[in-house]
Backbone atoms as SQL, in Angstrom:
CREATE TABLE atoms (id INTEGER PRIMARY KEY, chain TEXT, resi INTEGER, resn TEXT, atom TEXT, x REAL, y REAL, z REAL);
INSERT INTO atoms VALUES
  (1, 'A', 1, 'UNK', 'N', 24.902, 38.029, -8.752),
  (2, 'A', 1, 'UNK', 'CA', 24.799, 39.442, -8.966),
  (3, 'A', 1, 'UNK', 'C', 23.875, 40.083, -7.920),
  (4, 'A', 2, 'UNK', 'N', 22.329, 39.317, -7.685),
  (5, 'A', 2, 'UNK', 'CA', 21.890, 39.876, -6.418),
  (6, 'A', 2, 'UNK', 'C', 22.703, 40.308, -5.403),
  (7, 'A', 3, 'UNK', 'N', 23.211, 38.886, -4.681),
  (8, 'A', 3, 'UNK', 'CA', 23.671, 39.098, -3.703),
  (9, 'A', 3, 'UNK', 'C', 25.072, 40.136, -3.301),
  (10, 'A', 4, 'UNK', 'N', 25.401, 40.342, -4.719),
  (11, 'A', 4, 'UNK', 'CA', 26.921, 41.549, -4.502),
  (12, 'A', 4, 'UNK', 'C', 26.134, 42.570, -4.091),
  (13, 'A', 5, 'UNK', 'N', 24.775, 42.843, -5.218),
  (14, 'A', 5, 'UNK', 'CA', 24.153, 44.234, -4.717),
  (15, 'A', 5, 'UNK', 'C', 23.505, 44.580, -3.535),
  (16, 'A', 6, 'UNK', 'N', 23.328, 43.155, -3.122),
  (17, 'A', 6, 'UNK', 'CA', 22.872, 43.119, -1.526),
  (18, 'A', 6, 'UNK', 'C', 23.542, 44.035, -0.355),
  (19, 'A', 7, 'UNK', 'N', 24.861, 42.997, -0.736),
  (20, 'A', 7, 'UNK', 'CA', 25.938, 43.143, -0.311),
  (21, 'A', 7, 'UNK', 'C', 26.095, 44.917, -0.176),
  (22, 'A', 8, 'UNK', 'N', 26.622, 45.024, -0.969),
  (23, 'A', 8, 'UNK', 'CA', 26.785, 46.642, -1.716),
  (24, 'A', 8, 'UNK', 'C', 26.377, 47.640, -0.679),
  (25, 'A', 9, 'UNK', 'N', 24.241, 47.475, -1.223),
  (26, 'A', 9, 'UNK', 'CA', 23.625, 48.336, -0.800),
  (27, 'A', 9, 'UNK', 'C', 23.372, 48.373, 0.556),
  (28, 'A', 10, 'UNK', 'N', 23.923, 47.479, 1.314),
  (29, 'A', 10, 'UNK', 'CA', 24.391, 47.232, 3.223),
  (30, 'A', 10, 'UNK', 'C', 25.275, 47.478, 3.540),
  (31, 'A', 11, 'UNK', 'N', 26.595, 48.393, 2.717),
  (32, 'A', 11, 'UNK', 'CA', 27.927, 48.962, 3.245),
  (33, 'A', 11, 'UNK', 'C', 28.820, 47.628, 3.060),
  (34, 'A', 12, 'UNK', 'N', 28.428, 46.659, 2.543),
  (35, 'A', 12, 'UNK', 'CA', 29.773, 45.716, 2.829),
  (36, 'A', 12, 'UNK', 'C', 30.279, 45.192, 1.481),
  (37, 'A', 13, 'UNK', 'N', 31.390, 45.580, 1.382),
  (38, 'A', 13, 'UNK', 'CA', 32.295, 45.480, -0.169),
  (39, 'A', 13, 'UNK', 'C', 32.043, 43.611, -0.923),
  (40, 'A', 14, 'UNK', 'N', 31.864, 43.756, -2.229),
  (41, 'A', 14, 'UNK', 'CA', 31.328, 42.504, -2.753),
  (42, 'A', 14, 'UNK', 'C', 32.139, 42.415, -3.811),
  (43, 'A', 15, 'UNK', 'N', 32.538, 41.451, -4.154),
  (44, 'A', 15, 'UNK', 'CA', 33.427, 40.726, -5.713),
  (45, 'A', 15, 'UNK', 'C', 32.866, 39.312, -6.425),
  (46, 'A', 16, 'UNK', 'N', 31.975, 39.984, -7.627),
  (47, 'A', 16, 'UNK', 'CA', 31.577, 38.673, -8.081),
  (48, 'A', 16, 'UNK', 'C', 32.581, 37.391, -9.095),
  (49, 'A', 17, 'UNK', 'N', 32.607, 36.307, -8.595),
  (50, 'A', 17, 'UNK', 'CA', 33.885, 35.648, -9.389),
  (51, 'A', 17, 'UNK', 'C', 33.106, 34.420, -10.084),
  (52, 'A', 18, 'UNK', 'N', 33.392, 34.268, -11.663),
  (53, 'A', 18, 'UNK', 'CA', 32.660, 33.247, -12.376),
  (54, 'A', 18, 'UNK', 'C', 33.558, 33.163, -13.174),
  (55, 'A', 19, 'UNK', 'N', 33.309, 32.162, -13.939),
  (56, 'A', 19, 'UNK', 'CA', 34.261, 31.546, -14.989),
  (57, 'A', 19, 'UNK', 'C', 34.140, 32.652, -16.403),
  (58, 'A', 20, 'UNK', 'N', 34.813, 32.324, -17.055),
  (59, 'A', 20, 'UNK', 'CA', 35.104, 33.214, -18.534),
  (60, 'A', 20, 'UNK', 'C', 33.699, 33.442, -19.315),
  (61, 'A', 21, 'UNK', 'N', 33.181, 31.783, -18.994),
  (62, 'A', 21, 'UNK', 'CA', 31.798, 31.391, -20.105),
  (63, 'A', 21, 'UNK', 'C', 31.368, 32.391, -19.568),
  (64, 'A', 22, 'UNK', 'N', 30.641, 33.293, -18.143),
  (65, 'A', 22, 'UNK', 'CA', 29.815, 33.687, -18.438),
  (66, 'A', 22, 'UNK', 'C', 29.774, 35.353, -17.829),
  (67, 'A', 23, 'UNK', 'N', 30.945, 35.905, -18.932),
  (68, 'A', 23, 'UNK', 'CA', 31.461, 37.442, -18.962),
  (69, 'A', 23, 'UNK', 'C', 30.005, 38.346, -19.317),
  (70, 'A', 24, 'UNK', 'N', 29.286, 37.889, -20.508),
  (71, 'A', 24, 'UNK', 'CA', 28.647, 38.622, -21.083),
  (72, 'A', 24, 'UNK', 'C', 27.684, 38.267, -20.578),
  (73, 'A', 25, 'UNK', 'N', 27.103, 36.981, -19.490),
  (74, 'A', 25, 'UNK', 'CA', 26.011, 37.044, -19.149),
  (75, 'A', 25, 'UNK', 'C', 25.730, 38.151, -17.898),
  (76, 'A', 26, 'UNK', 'N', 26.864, 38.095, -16.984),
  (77, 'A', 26, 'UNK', 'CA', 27.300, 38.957, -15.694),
  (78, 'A', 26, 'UNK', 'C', 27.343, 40.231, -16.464),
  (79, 'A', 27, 'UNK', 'N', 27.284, 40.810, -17.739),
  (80, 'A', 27, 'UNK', 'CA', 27.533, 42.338, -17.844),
  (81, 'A', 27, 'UNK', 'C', 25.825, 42.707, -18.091),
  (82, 'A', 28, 'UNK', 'N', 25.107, 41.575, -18.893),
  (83, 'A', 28, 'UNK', 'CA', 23.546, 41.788, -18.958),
  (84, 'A', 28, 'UNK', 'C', 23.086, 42.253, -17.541),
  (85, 'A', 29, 'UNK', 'N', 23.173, 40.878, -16.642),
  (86, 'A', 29, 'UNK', 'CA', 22.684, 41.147, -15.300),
  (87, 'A', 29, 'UNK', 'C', 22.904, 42.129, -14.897),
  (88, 'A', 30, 'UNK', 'N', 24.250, 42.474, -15.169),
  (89, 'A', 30, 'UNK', 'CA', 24.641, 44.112, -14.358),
  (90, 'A', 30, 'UNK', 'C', 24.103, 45.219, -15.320),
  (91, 'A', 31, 'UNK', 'N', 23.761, 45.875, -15.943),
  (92, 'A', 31, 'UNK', 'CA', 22.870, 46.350, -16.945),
  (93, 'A', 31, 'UNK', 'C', 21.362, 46.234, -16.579),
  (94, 'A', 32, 'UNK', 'N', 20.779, 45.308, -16.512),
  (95, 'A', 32, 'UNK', 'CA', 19.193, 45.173, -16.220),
  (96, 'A', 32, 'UNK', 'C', 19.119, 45.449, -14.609),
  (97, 'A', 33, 'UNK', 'N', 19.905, 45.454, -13.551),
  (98, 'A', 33, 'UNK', 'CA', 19.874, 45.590, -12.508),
  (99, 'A', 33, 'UNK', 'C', 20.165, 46.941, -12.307),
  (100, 'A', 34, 'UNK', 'N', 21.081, 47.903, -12.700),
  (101, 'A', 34, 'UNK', 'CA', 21.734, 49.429, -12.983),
  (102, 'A', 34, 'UNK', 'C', 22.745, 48.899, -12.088),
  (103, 'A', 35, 'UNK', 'N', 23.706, 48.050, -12.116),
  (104, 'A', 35, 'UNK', 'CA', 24.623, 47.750, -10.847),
  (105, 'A', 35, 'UNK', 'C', 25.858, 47.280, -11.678),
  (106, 'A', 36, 'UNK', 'N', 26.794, 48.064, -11.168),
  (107, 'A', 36, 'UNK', 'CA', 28.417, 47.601, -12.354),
  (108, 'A', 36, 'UNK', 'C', 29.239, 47.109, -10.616),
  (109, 'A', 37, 'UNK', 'N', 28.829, 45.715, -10.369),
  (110, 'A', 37, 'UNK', 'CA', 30.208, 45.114, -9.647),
  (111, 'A', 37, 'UNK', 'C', 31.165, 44.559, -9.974),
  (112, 'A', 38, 'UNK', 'N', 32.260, 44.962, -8.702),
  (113, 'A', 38, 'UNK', 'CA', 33.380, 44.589, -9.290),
  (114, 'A', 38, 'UNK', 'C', 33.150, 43.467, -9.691),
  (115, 'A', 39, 'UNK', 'N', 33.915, 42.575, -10.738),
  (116, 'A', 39, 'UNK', 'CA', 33.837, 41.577, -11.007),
  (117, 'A', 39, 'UNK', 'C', 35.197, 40.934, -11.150),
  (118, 'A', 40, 'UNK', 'N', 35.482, 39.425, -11.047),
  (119, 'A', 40, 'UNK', 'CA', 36.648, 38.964, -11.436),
  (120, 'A', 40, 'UNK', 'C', 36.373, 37.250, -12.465),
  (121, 'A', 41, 'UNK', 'N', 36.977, 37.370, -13.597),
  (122, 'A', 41, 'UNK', 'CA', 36.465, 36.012, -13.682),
  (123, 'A', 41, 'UNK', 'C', 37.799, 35.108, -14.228),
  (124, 'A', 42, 'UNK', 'N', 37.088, 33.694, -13.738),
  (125, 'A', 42, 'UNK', 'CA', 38.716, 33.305, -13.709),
  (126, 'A', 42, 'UNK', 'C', 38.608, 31.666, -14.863),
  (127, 'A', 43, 'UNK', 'N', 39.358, 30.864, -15.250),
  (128, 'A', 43, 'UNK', 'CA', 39.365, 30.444, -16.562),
  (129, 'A', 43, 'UNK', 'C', 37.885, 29.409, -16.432),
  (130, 'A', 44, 'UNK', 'N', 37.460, 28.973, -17.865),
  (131, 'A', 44, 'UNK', 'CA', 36.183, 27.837, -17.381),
  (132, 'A', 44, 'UNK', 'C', 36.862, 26.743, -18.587),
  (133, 'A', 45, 'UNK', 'N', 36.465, 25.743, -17.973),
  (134, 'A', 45, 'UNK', 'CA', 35.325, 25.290, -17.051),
  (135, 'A', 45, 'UNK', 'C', 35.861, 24.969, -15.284),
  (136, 'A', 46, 'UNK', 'N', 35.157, 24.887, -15.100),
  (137, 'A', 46, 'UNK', 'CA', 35.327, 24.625, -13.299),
  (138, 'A', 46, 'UNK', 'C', 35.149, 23.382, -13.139),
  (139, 'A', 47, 'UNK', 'N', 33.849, 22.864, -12.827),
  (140, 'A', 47, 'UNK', 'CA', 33.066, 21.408, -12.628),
  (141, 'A', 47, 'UNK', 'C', 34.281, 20.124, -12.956),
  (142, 'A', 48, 'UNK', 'N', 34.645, 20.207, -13.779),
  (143, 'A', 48, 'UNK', 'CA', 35.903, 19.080, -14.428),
  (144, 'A', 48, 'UNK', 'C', 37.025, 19.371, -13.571),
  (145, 'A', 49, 'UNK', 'N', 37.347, 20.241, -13.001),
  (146, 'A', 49, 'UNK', 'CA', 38.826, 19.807, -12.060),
  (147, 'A', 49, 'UNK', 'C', 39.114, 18.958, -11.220),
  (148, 'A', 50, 'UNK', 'N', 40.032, 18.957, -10.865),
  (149, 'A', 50, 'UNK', 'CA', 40.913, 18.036, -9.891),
  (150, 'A', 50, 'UNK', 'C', 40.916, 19.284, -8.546),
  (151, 'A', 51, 'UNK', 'N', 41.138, 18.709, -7.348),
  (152, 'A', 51, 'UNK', 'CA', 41.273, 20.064, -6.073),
  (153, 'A', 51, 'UNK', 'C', 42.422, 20.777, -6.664),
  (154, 'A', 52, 'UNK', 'N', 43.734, 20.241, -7.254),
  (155, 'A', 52, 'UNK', 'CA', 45.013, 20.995, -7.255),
  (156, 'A', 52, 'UNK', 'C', 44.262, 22.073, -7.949),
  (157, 'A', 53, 'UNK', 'N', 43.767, 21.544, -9.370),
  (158, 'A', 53, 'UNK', 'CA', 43.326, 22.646, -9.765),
  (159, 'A', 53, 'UNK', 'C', 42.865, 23.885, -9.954),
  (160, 'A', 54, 'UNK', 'N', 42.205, 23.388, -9.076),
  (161, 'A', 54, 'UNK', 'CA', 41.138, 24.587, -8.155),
  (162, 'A', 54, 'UNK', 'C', 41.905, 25.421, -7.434),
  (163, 'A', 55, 'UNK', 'N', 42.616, 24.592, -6.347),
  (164, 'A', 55, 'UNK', 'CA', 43.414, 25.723, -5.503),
  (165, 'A', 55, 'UNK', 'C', 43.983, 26.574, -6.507),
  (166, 'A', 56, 'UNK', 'N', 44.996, 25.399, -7.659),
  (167, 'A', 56, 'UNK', 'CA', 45.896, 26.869, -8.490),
  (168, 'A', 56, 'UNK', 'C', 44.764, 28.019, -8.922),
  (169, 'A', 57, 'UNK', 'N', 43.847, 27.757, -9.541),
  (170, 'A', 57, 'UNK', 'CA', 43.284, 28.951, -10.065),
  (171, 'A', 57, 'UNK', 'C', 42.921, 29.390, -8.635),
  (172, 'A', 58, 'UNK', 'N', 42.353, 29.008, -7.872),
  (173, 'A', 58, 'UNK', 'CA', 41.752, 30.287, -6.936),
  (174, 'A', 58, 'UNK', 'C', 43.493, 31.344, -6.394),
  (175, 'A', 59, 'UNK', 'N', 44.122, 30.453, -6.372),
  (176, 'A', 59, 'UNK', 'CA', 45.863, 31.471, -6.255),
  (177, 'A', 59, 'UNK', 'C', 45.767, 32.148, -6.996),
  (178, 'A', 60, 'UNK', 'N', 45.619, 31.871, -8.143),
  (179, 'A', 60, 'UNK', 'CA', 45.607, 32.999, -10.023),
  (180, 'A', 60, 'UNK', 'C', 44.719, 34.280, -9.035),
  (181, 'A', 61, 'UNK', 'N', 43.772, 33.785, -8.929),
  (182, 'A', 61, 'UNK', 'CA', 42.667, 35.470, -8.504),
  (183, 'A', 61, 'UNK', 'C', 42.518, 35.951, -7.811),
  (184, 'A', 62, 'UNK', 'N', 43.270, 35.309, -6.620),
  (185, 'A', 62, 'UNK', 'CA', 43.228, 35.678, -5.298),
  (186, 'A', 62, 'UNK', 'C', 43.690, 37.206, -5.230),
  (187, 'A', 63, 'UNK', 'N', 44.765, 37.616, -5.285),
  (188, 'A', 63, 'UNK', 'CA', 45.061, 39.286, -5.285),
  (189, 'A', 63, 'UNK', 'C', 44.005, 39.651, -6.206),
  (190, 'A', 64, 'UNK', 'N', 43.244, 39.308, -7.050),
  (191, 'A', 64, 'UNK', 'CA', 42.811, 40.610, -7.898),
  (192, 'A', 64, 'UNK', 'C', 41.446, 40.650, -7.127),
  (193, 'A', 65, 'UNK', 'N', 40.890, 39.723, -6.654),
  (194, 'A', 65, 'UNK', 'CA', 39.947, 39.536, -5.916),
  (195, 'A', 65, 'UNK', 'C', 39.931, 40.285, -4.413),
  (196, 'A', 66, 'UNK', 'N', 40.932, 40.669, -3.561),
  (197, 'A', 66, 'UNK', 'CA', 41.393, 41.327, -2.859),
  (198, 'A', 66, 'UNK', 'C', 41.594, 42.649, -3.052),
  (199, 'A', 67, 'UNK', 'N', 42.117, 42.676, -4.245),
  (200, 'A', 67, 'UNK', 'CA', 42.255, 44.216, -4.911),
  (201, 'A', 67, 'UNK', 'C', 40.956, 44.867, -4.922),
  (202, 'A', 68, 'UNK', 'N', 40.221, 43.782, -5.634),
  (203, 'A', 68, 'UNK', 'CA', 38.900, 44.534, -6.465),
  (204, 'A', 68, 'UNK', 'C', 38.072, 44.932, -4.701),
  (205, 'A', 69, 'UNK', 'N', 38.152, 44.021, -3.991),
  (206, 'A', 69, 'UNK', 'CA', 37.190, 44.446, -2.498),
  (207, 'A', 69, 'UNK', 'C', 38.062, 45.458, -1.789),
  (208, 'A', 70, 'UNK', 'N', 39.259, 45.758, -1.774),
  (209, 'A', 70, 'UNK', 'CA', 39.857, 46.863, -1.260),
  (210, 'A', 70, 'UNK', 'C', 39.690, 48.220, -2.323),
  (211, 'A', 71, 'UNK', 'N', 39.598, 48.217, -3.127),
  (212, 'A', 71, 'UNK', 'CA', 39.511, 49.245, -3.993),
  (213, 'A', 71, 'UNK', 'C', 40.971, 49.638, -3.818),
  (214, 'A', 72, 'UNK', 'N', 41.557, 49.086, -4.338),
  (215, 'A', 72, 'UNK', 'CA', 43.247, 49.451, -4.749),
  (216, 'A', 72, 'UNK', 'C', 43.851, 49.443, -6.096);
């Protein structure tokens, strides 16, 4: 979350991406910080995959993740 607002507050577009578990922790952070980034989150757990895995989900978010940094 820092670093999106880093990001942000230097002109350069940021998308934070985390697993499901931790929706409500990323909306605190964004709340105690005053900072609503885009966010995308994609299924959990992570740590336990296989690479296929991984690639498929990062395919799953890839456009919305693109979307969310283009503002489209």
């Amino acid at each position: 979350m820092h670093d999106i607002a880093d990001l942000e507050g230097r002109g350069i577009p940021g998308v934070g991406v985390a697993s499901t578990e931790f929706v409500l922790a990323a909306q605190m952070q964004s709340r105690s910080l005053g900072f609503d980034p885009a966010m995308v989150f994609v299924a959990h757990p992570i740590q336990d995959r296989s690479d296929a895995e991984l690639r498929a989900l990062a395919d799953s978010a890839v456009d919305q993740i693109i979307r969310s940094i283009s503002g489209k």
